[in-house]
C-alpha positions in Angstrom: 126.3 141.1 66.7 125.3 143.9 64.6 123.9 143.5 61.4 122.6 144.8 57.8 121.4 143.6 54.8 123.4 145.2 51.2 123.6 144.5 47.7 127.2 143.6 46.4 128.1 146.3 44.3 131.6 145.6 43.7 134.3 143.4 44.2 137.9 143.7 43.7 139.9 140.5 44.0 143.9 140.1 44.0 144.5 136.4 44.1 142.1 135.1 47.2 141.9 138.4 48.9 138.7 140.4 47.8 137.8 144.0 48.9 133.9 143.5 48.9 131.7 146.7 48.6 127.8 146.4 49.1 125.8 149.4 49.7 123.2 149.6 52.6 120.7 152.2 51.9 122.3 154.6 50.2 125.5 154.2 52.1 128.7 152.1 50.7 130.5 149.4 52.9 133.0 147.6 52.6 134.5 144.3 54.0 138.2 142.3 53.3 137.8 139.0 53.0 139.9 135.5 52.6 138.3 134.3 48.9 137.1 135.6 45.6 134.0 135.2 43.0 135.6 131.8 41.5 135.9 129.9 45.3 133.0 132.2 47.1 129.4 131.2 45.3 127.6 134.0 46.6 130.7 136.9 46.0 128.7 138.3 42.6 127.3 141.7 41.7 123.8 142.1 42.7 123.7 139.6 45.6 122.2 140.9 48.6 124.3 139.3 51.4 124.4 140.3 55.3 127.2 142.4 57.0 128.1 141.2 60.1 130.3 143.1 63.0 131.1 143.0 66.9 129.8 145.7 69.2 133.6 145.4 70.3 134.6 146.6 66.7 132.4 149.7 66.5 134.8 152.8 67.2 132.6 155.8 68.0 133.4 159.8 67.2 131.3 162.7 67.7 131.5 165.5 65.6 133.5 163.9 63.5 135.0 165.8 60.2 138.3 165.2 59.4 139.8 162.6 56.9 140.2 158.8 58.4 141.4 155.5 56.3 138.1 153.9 57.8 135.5 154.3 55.1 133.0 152.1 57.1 131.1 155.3 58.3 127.6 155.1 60.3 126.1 157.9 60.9 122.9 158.4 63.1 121.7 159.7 67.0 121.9 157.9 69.9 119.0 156.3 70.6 120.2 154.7 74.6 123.3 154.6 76.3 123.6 151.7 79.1 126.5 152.6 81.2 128.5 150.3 83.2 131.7 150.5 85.8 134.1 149.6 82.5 132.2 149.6 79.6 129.2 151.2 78.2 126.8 150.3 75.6 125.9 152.9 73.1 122.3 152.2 70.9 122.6 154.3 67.8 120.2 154.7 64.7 121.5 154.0 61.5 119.2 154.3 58.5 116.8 152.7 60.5 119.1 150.1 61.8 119.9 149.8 65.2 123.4 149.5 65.8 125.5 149.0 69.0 128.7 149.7 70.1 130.7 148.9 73.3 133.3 151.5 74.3 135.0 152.1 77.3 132.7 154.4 80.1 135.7 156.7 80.5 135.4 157.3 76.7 131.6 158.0 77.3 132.5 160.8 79.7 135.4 161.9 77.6 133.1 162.6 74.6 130.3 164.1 76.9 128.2 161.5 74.6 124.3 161.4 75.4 120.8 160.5 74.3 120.1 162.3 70.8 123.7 163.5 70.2 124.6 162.4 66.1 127.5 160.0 66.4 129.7 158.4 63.7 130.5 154.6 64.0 133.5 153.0 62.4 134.2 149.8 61.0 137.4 148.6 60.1 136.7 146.8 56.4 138.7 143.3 57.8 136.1 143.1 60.9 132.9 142.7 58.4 131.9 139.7 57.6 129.8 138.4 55.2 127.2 135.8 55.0 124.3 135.0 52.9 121.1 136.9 53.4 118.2 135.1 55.5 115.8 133.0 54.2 
């Protein structure tokens, strides 16, 4: 499970369906979820909660620059890329982070993806999840 630590910076609720938005770094995300500030204790401005995704859920795109509904962007080189008969494993450095994603191996080839290259990582907003920050 991938994971980073933001501060809530806004929240946008339309009856118990809240678009949350916490930035990481310098770097806004965002995440739908089921409940809203007067249900969900720690949904407030300022919290610093814990973004939580699936390797599965990490779509990857190298030079990327077009438009795309996804605003979950990560941005960063590859730091490993573990290769297997179906599906590969690809390490990526995000603001210090490491994130991982698992594509399909024929999508590694495809992409010509290796060690160093700058790849973008997508989220879809509904596949965050958020949980209160460590102790």
């Amino acid at each position: 499970m991938n994971k980073l630590t933001g501060k809530i910076v806004n929240i946008t609720s339309s009856g118990n369906i809240s678009l949350v938005e916490a930035k990481v770094d310098d770097v806004v995300l965002s995440s739908m979820i089921l409940g809203n500030s007067s249900n969900t204790s720690f949904l407030k401005v300022g919290n610093t909660i814990q973004l939580l995704f699936k390797e599965s859920e990490v779509s990857i795109a190298k030079n990327f620059g077009g438009e795309i509904s996804l605003r979950n962007q990560l941005q960063g080189p590859i730091l490993k890329i573990k290769k297997g008969e179906v599906f590969s494993e690809i390490t990526f450095d995000f603001k210090g982070n490491k994130m991982v994603s698992l594509i399909t191996t024929r999508s590694v080839d495809r992409l010509e993806l290796l060690v160093g290259d700058v790849v973008t990582g997508f989220i879809k907003s509904n596949e965050v999840i958020l949980s209160i920050e460590d102790e």
